[in-house]
N, C-alpha and C positions, 0 to 999 in steps of 0.2 A: 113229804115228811111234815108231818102234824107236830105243835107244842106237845109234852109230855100231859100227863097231870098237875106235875111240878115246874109250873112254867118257869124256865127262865127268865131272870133280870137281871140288867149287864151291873145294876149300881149295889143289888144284894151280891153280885158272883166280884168285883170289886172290893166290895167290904169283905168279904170271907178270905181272901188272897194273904195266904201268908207273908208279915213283909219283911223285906228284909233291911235291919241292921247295919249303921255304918261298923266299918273295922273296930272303932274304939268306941261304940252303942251309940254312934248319934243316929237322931230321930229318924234321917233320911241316908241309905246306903251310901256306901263310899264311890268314889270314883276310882276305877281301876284302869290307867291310862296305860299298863305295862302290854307291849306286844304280843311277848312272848314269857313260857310260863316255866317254872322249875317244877323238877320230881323230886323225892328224897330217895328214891329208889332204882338205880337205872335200868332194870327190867319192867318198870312201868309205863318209859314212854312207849317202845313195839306196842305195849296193851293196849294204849291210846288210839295211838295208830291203825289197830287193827279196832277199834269203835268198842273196847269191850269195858271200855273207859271213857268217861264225861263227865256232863253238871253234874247228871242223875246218877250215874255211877262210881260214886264218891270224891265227886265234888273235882274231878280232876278238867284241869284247861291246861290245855296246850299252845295255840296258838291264836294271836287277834281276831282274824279274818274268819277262822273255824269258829271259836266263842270267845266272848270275852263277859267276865261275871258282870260287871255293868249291862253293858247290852243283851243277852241272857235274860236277866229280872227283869226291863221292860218288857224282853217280848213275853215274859210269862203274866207280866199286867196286864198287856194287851190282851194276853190268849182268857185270859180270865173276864174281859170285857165282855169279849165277842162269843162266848162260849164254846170255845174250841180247845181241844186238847194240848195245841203248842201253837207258837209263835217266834218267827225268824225277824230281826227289826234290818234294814237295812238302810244305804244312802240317797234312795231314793223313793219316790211310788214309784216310778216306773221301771224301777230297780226290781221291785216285787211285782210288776205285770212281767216283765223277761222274765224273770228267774221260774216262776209259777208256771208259765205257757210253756219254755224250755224244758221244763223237768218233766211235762207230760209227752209232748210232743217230738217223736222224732221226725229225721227227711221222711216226705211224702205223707207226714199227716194231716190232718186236715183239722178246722176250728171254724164252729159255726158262732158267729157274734153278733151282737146287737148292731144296726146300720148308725144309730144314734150313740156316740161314743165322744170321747176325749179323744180331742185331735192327734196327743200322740199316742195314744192308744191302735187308734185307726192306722196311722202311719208304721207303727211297728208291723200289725197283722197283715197292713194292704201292700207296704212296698219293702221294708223290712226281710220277716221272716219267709216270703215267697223269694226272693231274689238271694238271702246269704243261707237261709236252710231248708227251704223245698218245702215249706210248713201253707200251706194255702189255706183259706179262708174266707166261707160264704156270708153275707153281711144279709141282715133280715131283718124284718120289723120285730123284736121280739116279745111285741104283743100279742101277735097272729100266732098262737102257740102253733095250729097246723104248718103254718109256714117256717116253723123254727123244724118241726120234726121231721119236714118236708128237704128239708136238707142235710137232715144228716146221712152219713152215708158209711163205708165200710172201714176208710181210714178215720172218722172223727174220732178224734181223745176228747173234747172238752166242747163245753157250749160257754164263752164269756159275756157277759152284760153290765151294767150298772147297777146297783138298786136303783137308782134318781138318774135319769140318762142325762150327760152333758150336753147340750144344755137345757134340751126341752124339756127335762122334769117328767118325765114320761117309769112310770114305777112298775117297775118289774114285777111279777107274776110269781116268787119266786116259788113258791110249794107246787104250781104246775109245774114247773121248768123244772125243777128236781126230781118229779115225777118222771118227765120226758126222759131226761138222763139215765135215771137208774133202770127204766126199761131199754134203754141202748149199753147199756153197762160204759158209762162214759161221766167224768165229772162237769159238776157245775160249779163256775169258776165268776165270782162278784166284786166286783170294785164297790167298795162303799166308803167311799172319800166322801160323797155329800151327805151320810146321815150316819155317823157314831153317837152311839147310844139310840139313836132315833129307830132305827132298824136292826137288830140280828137275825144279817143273814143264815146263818151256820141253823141256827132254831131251826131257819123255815127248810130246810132242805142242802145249804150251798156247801160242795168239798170243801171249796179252798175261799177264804175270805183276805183279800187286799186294800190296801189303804196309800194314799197319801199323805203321809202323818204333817206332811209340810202345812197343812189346811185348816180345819178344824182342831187337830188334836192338838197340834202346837197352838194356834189360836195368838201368833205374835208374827209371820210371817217374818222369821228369822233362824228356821232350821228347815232344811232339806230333810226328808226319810222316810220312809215306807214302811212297809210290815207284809209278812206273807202270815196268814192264818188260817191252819188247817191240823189233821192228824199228827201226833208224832212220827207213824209211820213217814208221812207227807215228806214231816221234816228231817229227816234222818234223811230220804232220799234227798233234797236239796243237799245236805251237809255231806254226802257221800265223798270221801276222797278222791274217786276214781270216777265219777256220775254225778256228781252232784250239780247242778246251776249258782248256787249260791255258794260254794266251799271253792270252784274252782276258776269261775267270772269274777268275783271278787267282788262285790257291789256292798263294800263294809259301812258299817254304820261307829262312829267315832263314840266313843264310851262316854264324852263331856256332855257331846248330843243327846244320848240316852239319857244320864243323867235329867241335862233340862227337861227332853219330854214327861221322863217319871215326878218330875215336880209339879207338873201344871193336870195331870190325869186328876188328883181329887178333884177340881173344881171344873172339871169338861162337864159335869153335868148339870151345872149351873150354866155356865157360858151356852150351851147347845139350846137350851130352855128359854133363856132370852135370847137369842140370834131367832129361834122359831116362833116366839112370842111377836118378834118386831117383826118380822118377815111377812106371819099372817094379818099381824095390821096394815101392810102398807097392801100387800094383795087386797086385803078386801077395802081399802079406802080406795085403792085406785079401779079396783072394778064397779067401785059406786059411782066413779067419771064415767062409766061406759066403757074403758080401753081396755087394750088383748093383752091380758095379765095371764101368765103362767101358776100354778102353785097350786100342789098337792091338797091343801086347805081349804083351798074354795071346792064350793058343792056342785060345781059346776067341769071341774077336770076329769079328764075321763076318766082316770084311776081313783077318783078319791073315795068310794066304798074300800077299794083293795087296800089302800093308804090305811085307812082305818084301822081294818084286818090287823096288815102286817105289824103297826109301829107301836112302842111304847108311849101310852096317852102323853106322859105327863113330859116328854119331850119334843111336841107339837109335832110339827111337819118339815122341821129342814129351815135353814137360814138361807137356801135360795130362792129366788122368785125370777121369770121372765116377764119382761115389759116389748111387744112389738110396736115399735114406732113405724112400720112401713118400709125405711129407706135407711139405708147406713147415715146419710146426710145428717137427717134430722135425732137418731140415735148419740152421730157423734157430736150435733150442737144439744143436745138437752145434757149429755154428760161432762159437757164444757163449763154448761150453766152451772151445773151441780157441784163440779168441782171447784170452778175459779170463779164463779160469783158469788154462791153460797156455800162453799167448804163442807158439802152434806158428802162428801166421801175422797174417796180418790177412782181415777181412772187409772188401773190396773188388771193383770191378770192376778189370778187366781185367785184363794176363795177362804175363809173361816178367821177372818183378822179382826180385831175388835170396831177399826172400822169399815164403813162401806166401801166395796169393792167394786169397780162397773165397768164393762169392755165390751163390746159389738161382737159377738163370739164368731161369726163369719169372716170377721176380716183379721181373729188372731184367736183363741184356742181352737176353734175348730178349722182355721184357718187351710189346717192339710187335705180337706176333704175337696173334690172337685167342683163345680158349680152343679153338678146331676146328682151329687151326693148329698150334697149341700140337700137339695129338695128333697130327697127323697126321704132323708131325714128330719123333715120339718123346721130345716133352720133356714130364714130368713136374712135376708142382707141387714134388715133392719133388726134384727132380734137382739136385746139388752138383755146383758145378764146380772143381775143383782146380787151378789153376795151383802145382806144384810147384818151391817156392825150394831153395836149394842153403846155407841158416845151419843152423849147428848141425850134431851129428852125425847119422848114420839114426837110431841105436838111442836118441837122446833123442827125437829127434822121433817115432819110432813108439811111443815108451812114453806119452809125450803122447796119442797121438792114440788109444794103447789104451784108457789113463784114460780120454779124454772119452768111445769110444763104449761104457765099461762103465757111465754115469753115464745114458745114455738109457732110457726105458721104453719096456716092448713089445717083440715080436718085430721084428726087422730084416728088409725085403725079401730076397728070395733070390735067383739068377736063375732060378729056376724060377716064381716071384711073377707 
């Protein structure tokens, strides 16, 4: 799938988004904390029931867990972000990686996915879904597009990837790999927790678009929540009473939450813009040291013509970057420096917080994968993963972090290492 004529952009399809109105016209909707919903009519709830009734179909809720109007309008902000026709918000990302995979997938199907993943990611597909629903899963490089199409086979429903693979940075192919799919008549199914606004997926081809909203889109590392983004159709099957993953697992997303995340959406696309701003500076200061610096931005990653391609210019390349120091040791004394001598971040998981984030991704988000996995995906014992915050000026924080790596012993990896 090709951009139209009329190309999409996530921040014009944001501004067009009808908004909605609190109850008594304030600026920002209401919060609708109520469970459960009243009719005036008691022949309308059956109607409900049987789906011939909803948001869309005058305006009618029934139940939290099924819709609730708060959560509802996010996910339609969302869906308006990522250009998709609807959007489910839920209590987790990985609420919206089960829900997504379960809805396509029955026993004995199969899901070809990238070998380069989020560790629970990996953990769900690899020990997960084969052990409680017969759902197997071949892991690929999904660069090697022959070697993606190379395994699908007669049960696959779906091929899942990253756009930005965790943690190598490694940028999906995605108008191939949509290509691949729709000649297997099978979806392609995208995590894009590391680059909102930065990339739509949906544009370039992808069914179903997932998120961690806990990440970037909150941007305060203080709410849990996902999204599934994809067709109405999509979503209707999710919501199905009797089939649904989402209507009958429950993986609900709280209306207060909604709320916060629809407050802080106008200004993600500023926060995204500086987090890729600072990110490309510290990538190319550090690979002006010489060191095996990860990051979409430099003219030197292997993706970075496809980078180009895919992303919206003026949201740079991502607030991640990988730094390989060689050895977990010396990964986990420079992030010591960083934190407790120079206060340039914290040492954490995860990713998209206004400050910097830093964690050895072998010895804790990718932690599920094997030590064969581990290689096969290019992740290193020593490989640092940077989520870059946007406190402080550049040139303190790069003097910081010149300090901590002149404090290390030994020669530092190269890319030539």
């Amino acid at each position: 799938m090709t951009p139209s004529s009329n190309d999409f952009h996530p921040v014009r399809a944001m501004a067009g988004h009808r908004h909605e109105f609190g109850e008594h016209g304030g600026v920002n909707m209401s919060v609708e904390s109520s469970t459960t919903f009243t009719v005036m009519d008691p022949a309308r709830m059956p109607q409900i029931f049987a789906g011939e009734h909803g948001p869309e179909q005058g305006g009618c809720y029934l139940y939290s867990r099924h819709f609730n109007p708060t959560v509802y309008e996010l996910g339609r902000e969302i869906a308006a972000m990522e250009g998709t026709e609807a959007a489910y918000c839920t209590a987790s990302g990985m609420g919206a990686v089960m829900a997504a995979i379960l809805q396509e997938c029955d026993h004995g199907d199969h899901v070809v996915a990238s070998q380069a993943l989020y560790g629970g990611s990996y953990a769900l597909l690899h020990d997960f879904l084969p052990r409680k629903n017969g759902i197997t899963t071949t892991f690929v490089d999904a660069n090697d597009l022959a070697q993606v199409e190379a395994a699908i086979g007669p049960r696959t429903r779906l091929v899942y990837v990253e756009t930005l693979s965790n943690p190598t940075l490694a940028v999906a192919d995605l108008p191939r790999l949509s290509a691949i799919c729709r000649r297997h008549g099978i979806k392609l199914v995208v995590d894009n927790t590391f680059t909102p606004l930065v990339i739509s997926p949906a544009r370039w081809g992808a069914d179903v678009v997932v998120h961690s909203m806990t990440k970037f889109i909150s941007g305060a590392s203080d709410v849990i929540a996902g999204v599934v983004c994809s067709s109405q159709e999509f979503l209707a099957q999710l919501m199905d009473l009797h089939t649904g993953a989402l209507m009958l697992l429950g993986p609900t997303l709280d209306a207060q939450r909604a709320f916060d995340l629809s407050c802080r959406l106008p200004h993600l696309p500023l926060r995204m813009a500086e987090h890729s701003r600072r990110a490309q500076f510290f990538a190319e200061r550090l690979a002006a040291r010489g060191l095996k610096v990860g990051y979409p931005g430099l003219a030197d990653h292997p993706q970075h013509a496809l980078m180009q391609q895919l992303a919206h210019a003026e949201f740079g390349c991502g607030g991640i970057l990988t730094l390989d120091l060689g050895s977990e040791a010396r990964a986990n004394r420079l992030m010591d420096l960083l934190q407790n001598e120079h206060a340039f971040g914290f040492m954490a998981v995860s990713l998209g917080f206004h400050h910097t984030l830093m964690s050895c991704s072998a010895a804790s988000t990718s932690s599920e994968l094997p030590p064969e996995d581990l290689q096969r995906a290019g992740i290193s014992t020593g490989l640092l993963r940077l989520s870059i915050g946007y406190t402080g000026t550049l040139e303190q924080r790069w003097q910081q972090m010149e300090s901590a790596l002149t404090k290390l012993d030994g020669p530092l990896p190269t890319p030539q290492a």
